[in-house]
CHARMM internal coordinates of N, CA and C (Angstrom, degrees):
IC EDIT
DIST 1 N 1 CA 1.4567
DIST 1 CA 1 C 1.5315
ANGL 1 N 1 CA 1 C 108.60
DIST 1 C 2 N 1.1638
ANGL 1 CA 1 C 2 N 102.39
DIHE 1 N 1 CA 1 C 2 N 135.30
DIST 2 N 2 CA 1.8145
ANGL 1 C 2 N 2 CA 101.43
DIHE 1 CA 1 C 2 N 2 CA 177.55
DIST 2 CA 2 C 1.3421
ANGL 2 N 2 CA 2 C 140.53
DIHE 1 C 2 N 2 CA 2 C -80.51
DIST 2 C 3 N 1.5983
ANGL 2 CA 2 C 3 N 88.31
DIHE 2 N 2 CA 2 C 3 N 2.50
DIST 3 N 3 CA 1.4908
ANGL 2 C 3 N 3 CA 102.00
DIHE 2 CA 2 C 3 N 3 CA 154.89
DIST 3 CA 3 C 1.4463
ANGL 3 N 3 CA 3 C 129.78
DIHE 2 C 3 N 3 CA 3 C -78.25
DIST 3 C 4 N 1.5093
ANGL 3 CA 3 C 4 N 107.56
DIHE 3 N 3 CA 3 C 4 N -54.74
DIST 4 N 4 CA 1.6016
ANGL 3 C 4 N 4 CA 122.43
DIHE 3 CA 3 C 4 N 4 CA 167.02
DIST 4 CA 4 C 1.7418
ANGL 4 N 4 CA 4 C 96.54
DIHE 3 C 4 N 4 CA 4 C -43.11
DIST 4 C 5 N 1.1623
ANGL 4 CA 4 C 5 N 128.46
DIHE 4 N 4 CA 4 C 5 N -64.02
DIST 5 N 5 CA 1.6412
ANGL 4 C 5 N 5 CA 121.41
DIHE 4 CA 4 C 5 N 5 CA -166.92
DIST 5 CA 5 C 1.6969
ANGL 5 N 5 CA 5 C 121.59
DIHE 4 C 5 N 5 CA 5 C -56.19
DIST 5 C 6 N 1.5855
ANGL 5 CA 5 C 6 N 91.16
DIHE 5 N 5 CA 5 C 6 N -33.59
DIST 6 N 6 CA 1.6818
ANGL 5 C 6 N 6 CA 99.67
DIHE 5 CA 5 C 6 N 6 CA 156.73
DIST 6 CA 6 C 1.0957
ANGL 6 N 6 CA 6 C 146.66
DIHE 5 C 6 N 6 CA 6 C -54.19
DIST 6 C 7 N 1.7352
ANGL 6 CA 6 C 7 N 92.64
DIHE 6 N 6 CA 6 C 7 N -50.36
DIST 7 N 7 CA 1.7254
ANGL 6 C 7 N 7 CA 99.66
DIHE 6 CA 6 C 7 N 7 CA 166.85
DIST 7 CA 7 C 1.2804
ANGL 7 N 7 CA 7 C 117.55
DIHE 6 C 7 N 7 CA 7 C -88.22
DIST 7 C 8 N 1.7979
ANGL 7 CA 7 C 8 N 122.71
DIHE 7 N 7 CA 7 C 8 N 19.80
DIST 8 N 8 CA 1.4884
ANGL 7 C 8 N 8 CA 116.26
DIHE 7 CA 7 C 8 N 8 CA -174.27
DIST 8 CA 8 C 1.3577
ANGL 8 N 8 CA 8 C 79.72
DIHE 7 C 8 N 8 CA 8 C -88.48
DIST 8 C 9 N 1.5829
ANGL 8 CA 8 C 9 N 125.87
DIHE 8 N 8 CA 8 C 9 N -52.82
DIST 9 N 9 CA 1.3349
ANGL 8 C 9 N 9 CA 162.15
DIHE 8 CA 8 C 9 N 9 CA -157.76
DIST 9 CA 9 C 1.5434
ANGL 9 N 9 CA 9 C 89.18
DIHE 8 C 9 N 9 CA 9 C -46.11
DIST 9 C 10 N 1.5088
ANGL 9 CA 9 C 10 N 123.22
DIHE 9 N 9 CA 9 C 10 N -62.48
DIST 10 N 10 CA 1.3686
ANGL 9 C 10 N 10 CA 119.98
DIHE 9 CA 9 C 10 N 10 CA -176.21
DIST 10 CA 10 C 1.4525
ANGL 10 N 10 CA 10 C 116.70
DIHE 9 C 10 N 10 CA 10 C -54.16
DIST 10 C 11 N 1.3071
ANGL 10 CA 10 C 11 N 99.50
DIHE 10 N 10 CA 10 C 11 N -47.91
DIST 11 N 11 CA 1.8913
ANGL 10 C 11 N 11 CA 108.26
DIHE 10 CA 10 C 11 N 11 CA -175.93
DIST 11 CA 11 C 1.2847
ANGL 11 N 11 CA 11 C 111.77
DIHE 10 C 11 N 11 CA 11 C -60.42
DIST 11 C 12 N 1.5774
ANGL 11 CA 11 C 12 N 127.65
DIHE 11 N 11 CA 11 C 12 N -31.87
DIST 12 N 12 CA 1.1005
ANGL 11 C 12 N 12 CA 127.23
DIHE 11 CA 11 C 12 N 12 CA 172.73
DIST 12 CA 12 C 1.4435
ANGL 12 N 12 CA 12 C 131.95
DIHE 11 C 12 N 12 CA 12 C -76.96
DIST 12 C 13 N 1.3139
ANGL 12 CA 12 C 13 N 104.04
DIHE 12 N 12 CA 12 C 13 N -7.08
DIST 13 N 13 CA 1.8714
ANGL 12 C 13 N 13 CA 129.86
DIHE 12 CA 12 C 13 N 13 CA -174.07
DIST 13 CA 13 C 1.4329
ANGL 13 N 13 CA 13 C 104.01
DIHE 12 C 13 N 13 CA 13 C -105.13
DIST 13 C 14 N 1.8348
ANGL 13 CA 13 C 14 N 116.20
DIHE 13 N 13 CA 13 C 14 N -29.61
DIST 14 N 14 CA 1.1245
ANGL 13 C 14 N 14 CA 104.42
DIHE 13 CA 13 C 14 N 14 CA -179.90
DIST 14 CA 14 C 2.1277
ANGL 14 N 14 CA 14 C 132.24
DIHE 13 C 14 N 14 CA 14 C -99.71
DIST 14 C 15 N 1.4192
ANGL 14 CA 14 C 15 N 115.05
DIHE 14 N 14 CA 14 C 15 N 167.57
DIST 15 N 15 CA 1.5112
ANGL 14 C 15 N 15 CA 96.25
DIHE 14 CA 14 C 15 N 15 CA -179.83
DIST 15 CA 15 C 1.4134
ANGL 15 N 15 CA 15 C 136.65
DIHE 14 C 15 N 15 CA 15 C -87.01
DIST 15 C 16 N 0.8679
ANGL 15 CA 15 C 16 N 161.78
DIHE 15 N 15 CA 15 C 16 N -165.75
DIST 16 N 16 CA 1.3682
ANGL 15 C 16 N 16 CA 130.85
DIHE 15 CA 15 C 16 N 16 CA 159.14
DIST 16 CA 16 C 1.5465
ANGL 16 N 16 CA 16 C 131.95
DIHE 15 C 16 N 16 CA 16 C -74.81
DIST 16 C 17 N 1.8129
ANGL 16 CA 16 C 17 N 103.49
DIHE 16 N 16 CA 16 C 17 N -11.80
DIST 17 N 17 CA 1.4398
ANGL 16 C 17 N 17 CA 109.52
DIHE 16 CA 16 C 17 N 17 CA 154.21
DIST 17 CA 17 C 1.8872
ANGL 17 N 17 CA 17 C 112.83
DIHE 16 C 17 N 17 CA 17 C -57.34
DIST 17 C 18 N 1.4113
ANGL 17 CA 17 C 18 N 120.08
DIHE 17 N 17 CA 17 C 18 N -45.11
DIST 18 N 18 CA 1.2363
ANGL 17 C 18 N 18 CA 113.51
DIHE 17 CA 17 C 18 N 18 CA 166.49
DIST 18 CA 18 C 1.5317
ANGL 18 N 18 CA 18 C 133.32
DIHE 17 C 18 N 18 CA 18 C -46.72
DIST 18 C 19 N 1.7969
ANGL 18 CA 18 C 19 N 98.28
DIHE 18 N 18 CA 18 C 19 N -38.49
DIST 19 N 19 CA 1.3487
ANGL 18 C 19 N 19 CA 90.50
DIHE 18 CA 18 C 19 N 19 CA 173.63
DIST 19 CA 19 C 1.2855
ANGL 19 N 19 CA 19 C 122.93
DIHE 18 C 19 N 19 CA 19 C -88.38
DIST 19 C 20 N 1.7406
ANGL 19 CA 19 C 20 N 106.18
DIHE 19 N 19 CA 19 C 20 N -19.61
DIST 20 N 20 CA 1.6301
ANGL 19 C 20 N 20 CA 99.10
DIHE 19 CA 19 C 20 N 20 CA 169.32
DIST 20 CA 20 C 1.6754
ANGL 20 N 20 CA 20 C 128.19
DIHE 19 C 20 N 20 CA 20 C -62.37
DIST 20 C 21 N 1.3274
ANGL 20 CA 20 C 21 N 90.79
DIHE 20 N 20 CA 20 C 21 N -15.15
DIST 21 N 21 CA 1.8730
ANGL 20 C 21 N 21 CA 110.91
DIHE 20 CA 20 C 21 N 21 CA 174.48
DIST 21 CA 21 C 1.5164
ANGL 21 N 21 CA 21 C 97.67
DIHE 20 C 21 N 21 CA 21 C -76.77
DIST 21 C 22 N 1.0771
ANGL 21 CA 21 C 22 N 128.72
DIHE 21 N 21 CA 21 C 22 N -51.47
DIST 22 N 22 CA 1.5667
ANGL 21 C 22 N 22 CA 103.85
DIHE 21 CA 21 C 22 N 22 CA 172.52
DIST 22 CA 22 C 1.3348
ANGL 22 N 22 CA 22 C 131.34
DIHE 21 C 22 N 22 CA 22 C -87.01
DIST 22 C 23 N 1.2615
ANGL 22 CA 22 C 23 N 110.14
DIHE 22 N 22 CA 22 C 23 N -11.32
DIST 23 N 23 CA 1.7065
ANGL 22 C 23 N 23 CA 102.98
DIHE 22 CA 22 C 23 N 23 CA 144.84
DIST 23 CA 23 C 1.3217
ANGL 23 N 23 CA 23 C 131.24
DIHE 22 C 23 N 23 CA 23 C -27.31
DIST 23 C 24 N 1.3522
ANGL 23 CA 23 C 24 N 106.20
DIHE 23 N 23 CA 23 C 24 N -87.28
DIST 24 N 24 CA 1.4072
ANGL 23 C 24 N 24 CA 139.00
DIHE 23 CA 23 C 24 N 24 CA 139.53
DIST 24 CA 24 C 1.4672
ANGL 24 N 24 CA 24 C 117.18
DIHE 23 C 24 N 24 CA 24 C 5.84
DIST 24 C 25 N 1.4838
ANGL 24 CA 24 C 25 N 112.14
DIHE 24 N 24 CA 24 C 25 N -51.77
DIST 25 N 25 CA 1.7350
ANGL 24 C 25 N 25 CA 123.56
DIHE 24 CA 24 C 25 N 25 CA -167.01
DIST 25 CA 25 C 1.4979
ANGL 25 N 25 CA 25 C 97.17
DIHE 24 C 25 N 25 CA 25 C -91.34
DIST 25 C 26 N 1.7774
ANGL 25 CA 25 C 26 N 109.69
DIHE 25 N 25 CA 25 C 26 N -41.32
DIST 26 N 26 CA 1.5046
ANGL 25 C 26 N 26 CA 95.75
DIHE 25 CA 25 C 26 N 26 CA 175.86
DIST 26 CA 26 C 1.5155
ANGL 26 N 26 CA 26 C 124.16
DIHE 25 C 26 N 26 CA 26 C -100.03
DIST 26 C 27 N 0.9790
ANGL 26 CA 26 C 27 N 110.83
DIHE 26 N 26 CA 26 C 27 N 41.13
DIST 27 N 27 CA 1.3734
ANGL 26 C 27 N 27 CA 144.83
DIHE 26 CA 26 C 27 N 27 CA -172.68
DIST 27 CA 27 C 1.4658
ANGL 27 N 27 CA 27 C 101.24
DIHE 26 C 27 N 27 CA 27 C -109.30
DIST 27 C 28 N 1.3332
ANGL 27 CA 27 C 28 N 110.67
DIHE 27 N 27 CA 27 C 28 N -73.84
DIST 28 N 28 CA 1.3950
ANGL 27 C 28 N 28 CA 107.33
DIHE 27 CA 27 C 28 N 28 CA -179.89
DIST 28 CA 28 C 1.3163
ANGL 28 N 28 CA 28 C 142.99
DIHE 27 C 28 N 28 CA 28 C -64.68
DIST 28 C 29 N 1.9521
ANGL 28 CA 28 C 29 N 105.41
DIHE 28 N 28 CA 28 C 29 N -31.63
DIST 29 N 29 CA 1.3119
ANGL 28 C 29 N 29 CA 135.15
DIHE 28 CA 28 C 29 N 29 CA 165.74
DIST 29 CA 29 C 1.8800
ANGL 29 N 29 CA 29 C 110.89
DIHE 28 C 29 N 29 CA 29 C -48.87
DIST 29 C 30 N 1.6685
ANGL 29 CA 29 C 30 N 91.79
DIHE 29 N 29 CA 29 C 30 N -41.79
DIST 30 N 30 CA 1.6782
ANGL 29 C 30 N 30 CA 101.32
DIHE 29 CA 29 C 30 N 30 CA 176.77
DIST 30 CA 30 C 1.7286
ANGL 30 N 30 CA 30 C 117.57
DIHE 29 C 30 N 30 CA 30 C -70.82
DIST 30 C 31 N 1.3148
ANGL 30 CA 30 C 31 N 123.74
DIHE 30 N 30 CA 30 C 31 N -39.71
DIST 31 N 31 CA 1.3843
ANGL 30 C 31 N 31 CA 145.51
DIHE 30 CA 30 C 31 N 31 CA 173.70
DIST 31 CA 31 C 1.7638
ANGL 31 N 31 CA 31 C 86.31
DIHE 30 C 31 N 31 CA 31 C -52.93
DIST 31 C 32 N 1.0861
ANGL 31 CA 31 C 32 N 108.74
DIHE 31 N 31 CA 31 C 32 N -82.97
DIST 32 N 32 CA 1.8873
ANGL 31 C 32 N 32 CA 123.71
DIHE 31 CA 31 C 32 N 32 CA -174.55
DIST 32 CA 32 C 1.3909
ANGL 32 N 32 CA 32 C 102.56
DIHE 31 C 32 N 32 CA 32 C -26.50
DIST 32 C 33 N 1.5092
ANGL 32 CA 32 C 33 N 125.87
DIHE 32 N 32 CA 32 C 33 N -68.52
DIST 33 N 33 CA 1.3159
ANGL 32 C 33 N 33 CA 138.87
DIHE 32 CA 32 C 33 N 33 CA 166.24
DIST 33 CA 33 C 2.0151
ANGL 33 N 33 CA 33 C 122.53
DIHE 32 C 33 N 33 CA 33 C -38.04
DIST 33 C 34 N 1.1193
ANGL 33 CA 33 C 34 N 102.54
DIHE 33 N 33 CA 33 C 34 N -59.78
DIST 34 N 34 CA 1.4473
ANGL 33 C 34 N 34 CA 120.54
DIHE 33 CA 33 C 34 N 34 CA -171.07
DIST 34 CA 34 C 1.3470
ANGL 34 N 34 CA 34 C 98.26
DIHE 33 C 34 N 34 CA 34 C -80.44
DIST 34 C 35 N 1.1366
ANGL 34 CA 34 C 35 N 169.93
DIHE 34 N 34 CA 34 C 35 N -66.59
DIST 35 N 35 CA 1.1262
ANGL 34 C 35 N 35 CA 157.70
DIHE 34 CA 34 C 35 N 35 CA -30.21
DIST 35 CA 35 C 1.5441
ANGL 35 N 35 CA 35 C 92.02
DIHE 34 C 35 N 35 CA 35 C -157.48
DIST 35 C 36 N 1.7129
ANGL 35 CA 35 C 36 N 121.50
DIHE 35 N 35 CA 35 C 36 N 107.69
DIST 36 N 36 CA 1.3085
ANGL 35 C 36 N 36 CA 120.85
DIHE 35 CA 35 C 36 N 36 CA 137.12
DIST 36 CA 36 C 1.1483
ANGL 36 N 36 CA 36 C 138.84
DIHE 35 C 36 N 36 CA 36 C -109.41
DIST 36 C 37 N 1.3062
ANGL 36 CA 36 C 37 N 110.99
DIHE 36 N 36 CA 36 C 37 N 114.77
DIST 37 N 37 CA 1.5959
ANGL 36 C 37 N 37 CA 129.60
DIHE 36 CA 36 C 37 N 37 CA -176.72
DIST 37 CA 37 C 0.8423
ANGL 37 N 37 CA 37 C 120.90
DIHE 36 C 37 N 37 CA 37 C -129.16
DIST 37 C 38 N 1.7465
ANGL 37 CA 37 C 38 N 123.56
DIHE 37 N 37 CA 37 C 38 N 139.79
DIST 38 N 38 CA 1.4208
ANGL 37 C 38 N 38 CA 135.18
DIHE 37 CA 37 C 38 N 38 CA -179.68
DIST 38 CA 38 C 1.7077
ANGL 38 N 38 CA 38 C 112.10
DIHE 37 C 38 N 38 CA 38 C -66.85
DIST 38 C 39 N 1.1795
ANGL 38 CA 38 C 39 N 89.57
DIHE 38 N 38 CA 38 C 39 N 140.93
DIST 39 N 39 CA 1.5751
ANGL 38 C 39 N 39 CA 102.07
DIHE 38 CA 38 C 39 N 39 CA -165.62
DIST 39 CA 39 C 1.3647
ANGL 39 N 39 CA 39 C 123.66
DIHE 38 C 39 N 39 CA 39 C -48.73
DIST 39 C 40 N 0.9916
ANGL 39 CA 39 C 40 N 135.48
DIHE 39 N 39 CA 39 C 40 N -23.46
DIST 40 N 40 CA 1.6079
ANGL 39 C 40 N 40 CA 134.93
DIHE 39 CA 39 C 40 N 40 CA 128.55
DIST 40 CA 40 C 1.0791
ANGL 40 N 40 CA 40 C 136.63
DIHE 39 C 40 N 40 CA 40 C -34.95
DIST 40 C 41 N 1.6098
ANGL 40 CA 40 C 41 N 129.78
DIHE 40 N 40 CA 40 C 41 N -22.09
DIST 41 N 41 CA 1.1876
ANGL 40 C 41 N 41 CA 131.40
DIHE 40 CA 40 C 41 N 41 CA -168.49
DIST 41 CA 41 C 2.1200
ANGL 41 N 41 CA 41 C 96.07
DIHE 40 C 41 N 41 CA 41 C -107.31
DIST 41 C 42 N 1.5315
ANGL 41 CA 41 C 42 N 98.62
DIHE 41 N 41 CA 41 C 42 N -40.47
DIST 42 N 42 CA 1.1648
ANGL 41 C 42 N 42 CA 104.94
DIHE 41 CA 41 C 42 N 42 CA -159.02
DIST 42 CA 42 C 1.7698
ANGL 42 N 42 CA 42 C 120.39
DIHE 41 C 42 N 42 CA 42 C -48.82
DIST 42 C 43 N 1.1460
ANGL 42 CA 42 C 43 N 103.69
DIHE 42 N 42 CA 42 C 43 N -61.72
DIST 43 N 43 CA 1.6393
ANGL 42 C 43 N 43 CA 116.17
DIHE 42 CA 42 C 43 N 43 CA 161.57
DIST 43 CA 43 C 1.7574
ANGL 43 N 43 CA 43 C 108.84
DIHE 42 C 43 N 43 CA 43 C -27.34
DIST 43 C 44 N 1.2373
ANGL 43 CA 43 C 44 N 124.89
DIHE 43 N 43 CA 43 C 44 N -76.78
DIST 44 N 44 CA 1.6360
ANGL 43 C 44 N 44 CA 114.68
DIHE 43 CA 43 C 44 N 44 CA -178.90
DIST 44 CA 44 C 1.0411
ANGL 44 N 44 CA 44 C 115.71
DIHE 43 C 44 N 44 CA 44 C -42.78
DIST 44 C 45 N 1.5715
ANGL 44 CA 44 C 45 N 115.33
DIHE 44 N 44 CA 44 C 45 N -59.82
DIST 45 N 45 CA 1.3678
ANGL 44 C 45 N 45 CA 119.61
DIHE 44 CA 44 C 45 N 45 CA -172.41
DIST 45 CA 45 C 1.6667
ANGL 45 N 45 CA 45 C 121.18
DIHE 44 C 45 N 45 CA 45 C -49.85
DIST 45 C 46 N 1.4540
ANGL 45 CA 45 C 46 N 115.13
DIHE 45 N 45 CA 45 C 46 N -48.50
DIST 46 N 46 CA 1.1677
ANGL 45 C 46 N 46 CA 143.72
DIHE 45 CA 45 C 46 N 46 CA 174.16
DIST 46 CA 46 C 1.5997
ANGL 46 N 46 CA 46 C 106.64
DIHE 45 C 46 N 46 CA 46 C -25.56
DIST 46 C 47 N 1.7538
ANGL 46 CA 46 C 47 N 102.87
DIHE 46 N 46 CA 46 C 47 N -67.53
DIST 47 N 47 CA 1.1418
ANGL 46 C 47 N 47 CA 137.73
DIHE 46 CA 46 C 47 N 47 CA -158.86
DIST 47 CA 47 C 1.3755
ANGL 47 N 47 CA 47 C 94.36
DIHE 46 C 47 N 47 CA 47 C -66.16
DIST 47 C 48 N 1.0177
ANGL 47 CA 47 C 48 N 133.45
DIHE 47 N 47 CA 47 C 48 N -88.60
DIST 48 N 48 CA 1.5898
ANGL 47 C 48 N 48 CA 137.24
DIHE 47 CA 47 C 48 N 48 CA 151.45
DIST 48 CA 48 C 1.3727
ANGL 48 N 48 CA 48 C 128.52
DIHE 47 C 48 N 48 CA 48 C -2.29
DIST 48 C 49 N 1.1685
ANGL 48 CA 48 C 49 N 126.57
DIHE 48 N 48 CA 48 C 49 N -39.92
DIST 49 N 49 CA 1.4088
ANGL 48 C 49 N 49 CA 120.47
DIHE 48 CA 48 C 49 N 49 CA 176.62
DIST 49 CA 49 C 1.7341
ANGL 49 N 49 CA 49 C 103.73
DIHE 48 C 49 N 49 CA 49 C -109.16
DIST 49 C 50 N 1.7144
ANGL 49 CA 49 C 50 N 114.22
DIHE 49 N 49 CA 49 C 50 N -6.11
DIST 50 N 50 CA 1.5587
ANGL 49 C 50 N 50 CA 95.37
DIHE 49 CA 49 C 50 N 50 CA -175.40
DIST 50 CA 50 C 1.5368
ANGL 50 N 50 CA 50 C 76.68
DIHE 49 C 50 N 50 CA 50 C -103.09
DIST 50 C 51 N 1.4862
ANGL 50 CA 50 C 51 N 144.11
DIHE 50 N 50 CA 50 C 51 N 27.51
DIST 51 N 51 CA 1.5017
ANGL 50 C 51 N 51 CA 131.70
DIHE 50 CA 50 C 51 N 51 CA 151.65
DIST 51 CA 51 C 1.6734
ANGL 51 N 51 CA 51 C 113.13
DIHE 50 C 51 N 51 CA 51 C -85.94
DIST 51 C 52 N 1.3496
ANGL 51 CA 51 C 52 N 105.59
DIHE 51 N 51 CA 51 C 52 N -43.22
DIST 52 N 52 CA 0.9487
ANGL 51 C 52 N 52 CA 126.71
DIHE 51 CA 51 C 52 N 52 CA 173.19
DIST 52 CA 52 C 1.8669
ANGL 52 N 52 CA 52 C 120.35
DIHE 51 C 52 N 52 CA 52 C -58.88
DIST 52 C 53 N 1.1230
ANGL 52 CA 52 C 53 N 122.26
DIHE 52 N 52 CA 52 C 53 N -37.53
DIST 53 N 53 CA 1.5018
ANGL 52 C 53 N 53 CA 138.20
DIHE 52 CA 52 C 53 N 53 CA 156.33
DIST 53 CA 53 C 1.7371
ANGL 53 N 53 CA 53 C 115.07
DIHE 52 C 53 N 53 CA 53 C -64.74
DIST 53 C 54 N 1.3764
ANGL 53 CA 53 C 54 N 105.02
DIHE 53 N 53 CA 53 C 54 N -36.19
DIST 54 N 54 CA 1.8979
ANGL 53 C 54 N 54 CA 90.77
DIHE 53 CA 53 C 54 N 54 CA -177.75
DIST 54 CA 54 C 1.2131
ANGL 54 N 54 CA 54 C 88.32
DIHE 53 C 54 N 54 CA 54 C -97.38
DIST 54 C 55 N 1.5870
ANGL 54 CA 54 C 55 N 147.63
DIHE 54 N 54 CA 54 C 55 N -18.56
DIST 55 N 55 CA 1.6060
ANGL 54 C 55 N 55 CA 121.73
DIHE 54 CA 54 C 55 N 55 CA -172.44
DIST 55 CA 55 C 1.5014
ANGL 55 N 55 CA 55 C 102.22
DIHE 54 C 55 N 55 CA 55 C -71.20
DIST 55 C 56 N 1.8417
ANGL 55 CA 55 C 56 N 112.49
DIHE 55 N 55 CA 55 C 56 N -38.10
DIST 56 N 56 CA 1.8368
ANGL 55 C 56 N 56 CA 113.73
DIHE 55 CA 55 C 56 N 56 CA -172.97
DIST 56 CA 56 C 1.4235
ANGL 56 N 56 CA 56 C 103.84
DIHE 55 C 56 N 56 CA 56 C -82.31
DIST 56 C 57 N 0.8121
ANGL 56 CA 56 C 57 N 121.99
DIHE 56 N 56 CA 56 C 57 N -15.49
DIST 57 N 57 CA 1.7606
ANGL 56 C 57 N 57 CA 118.23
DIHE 56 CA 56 C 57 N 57 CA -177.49
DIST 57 CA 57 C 1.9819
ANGL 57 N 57 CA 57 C 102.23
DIHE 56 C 57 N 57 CA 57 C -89.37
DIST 57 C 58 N 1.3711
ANGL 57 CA 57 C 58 N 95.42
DIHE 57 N 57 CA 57 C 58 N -68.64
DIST 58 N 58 CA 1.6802
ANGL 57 C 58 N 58 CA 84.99
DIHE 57 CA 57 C 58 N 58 CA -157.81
DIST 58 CA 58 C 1.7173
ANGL 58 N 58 CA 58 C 113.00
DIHE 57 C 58 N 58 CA 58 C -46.90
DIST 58 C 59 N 1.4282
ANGL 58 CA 58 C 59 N 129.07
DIHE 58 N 58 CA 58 C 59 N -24.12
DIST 59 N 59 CA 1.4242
ANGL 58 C 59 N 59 CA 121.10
DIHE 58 CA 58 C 59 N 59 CA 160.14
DIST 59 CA 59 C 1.4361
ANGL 59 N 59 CA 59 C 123.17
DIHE 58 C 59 N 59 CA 59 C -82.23
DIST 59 C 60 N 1.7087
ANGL 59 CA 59 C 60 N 133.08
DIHE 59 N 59 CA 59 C 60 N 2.93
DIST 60 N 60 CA 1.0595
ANGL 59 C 60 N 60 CA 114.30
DIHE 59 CA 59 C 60 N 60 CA 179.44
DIST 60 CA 60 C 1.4903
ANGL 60 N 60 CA 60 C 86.75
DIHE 59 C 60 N 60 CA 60 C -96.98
DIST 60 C 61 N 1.3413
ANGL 60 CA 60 C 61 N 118.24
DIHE 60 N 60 CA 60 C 61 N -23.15
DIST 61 N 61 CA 1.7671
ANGL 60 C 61 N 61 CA 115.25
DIHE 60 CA 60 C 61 N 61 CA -164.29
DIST 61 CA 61 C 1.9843
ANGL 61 N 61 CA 61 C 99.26
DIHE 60 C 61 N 61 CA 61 C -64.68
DIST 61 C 62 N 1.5649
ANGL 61 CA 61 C 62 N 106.39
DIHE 61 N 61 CA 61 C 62 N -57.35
DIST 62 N 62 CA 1.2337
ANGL 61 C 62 N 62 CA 119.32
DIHE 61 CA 61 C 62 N 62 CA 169.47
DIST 62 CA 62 C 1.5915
ANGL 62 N 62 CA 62 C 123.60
DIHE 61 C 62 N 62 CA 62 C -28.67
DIST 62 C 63 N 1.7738
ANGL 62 CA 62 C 63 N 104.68
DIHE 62 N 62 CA 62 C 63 N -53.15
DIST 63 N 63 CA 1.2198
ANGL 62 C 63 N 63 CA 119.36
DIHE 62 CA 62 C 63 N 63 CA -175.18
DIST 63 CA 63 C 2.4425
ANGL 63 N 63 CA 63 C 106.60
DIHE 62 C 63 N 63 CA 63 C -74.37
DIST 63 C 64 N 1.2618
ANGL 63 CA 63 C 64 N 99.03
DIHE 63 N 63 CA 63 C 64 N -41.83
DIST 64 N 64 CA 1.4869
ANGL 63 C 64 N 64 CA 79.64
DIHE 63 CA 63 C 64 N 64 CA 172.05
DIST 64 CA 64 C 1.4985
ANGL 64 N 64 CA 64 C 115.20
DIHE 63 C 64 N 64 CA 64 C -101.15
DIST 64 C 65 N 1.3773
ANGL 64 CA 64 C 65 N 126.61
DIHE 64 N 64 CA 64 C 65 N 26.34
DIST 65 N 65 CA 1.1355
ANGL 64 C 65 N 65 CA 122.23
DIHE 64 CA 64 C 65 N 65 CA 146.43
DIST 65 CA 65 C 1.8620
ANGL 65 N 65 CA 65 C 127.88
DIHE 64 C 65 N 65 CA 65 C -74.94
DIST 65 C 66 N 1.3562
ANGL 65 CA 65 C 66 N 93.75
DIHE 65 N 65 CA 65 C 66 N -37.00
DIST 66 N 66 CA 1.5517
ANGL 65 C 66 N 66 CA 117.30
DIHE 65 CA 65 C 66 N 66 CA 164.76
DIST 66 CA 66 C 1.7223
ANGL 66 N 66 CA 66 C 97.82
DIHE 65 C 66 N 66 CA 66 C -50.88
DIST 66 C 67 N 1.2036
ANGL 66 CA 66 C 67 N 101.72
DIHE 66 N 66 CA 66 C 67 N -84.09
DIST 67 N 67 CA 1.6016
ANGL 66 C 67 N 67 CA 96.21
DIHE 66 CA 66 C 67 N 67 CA 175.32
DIST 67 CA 67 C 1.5831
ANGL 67 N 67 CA 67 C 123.51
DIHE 66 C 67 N 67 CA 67 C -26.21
DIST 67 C 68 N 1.2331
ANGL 67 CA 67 C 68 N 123.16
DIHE 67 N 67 CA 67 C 68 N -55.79
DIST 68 N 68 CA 1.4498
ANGL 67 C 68 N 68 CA 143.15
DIHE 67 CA 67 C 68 N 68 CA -155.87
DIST 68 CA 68 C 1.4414
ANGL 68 N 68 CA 68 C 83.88
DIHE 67 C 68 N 68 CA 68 C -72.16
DIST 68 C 69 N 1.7084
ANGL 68 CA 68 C 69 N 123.59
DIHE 68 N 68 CA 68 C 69 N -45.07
DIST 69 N 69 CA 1.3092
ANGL 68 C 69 N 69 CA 94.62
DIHE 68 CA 68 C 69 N 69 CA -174.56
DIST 69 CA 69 C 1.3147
ANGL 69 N 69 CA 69 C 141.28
DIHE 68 C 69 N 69 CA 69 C -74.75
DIST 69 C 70 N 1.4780
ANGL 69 CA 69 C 70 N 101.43
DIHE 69 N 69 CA 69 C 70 N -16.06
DIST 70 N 70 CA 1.7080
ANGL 69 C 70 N 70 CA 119.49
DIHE 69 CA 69 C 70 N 70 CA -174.06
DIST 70 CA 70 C 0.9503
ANGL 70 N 70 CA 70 C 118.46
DIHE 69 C 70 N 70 CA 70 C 121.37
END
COOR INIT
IC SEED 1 N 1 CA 1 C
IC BUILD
């Protein structure tokens, strides 16, 4: 599938600062998801890790779209 060959394609183009950046993004996406907290806590936390998810995402998304294109 030419997706799977893409994203082998990415892992192999990228450094391990890249992959620690997507750690990181699905790290936080999971926190965002999983996350029960009393309604006082929820809002900061929230805020914080869905900042933390669009700063590591919108350049890895950027970076294998570049790829994807050729």
């Amino acid at each position: 599938m030419k997706l799977f060959s893409k994203a082998n394609q990415y892992c192999r183009e990228s450094t391990w600062k890249t992959l620690a950046a997507l750690k990181f993004c699905l790290f936080s996406i999971g926190l965002i998801v999983g996350v029960l907290l009393p309604e006082a806590c929820k809002t900061p936390v929230l805020m914080i890790f869905g900042t933390v998810f669009v700063v590591t995402y919108i350049p890895l998304m950027a970076k294998f779209f570049r790829i994807w294109r050729g």
